[in-house]
C-alpha positions in Angstrom: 0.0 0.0 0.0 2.8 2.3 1.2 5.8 0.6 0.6 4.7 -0.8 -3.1 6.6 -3.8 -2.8 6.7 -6.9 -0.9 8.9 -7.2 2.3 9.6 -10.2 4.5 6.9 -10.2 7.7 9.5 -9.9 10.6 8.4 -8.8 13.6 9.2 -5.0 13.9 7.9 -5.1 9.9 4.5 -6.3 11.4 4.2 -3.3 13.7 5.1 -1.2 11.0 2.6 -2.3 8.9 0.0 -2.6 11.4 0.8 1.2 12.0 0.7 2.0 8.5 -3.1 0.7 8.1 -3.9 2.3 11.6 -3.1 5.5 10.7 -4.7 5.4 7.1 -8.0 3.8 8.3 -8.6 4.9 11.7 -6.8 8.3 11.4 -7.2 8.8 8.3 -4.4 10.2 7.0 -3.3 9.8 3.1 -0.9 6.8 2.3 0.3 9.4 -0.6 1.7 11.9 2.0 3.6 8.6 4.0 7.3 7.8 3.3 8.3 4.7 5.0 12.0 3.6 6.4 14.1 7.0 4.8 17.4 7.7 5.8 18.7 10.6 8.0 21.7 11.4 8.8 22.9 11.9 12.5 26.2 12.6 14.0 27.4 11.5 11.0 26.0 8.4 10.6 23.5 7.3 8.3 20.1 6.3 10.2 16.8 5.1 8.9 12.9 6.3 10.3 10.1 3.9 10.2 7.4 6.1 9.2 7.0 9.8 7.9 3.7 11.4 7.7 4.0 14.8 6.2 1.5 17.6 6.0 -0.3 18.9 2.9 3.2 21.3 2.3 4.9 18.0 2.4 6.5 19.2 5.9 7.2 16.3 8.5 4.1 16.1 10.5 4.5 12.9 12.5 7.9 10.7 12.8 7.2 7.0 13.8 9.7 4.5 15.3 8.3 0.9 15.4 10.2 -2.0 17.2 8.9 -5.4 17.3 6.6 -6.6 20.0 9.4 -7.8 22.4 11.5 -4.5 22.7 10.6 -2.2 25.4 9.7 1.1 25.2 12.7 1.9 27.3 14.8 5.5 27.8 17.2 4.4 25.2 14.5 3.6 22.3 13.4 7.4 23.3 16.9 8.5 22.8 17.1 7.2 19.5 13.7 8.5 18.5 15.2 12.0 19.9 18.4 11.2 17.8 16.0 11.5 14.3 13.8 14.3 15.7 16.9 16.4 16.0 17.8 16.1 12.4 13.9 15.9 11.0 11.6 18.1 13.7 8.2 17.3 13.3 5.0 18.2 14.8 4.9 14.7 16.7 6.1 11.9 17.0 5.7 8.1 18.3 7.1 5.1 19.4 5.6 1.8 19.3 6.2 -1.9 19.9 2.4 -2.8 18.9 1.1 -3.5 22.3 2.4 0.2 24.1 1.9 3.5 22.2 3.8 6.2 23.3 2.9 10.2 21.5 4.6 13.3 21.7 4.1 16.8 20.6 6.4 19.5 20.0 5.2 22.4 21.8 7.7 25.7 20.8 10.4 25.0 24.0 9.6 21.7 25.0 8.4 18.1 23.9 5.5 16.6 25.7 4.1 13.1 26.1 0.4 13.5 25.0 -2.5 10.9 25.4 -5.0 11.9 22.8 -3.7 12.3 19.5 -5.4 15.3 17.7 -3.7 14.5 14.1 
């Protein structure tokens, strides 16, 4: 749908794509304005996102990081998520293993955890 190609089902490509179809269906947001696993580069290195939705000026809106259902949503998955949102600033973004959410919005000082998601 996003991706336009096939993809071998591993487990953090599950919760991607699970992701994917939440956002389009139940948020509905346009798979046309999605970019899925694009590089960045931070610190020097060369680093991948899961998910980019971008707004109707094809501006980041929401950055996604999926890991697959055994990871914990630990301090260091945030770091890394904070690693990418230093290079590509959007309006929000999340972290997900598929069972635990976890939003945040970019206020003009300050990040926030948020529970309802108004995008």
């Amino acid at each position: 749908m996003v991706r336009r190609r096939w993809f071998k089902c591993t487990p953090e490509e599950w919760v991607r794509q699970c992701f994917l179809l939440y956002l389009i269906e139940k948020k509905g947001l346009s798979p046309s304005l999605m970019a899925v696993e694009k590089s960045v580069t931070v610190s020097g290195k060369r680093r991948r996102f899961d998910i980019v939705v971008y707004d109707a000026a094809f501006v980041p809106y929401i950055l996604v990081e999926c890991k697959e259902p055994a990871v914990l949503l630990t301090e260091s998955v945030l770091q890394q998520v904070l690693q990418y949102y230093s290079v590509v600033q959007s309006r929000y973004f999340v972290v997900t293993n598929g069972a635990q959410t976890m939003v945040f919005r970019r206020q003009v000082h300050q990040v926030d955890a948020i529970d309802q998601w108004d995008f």
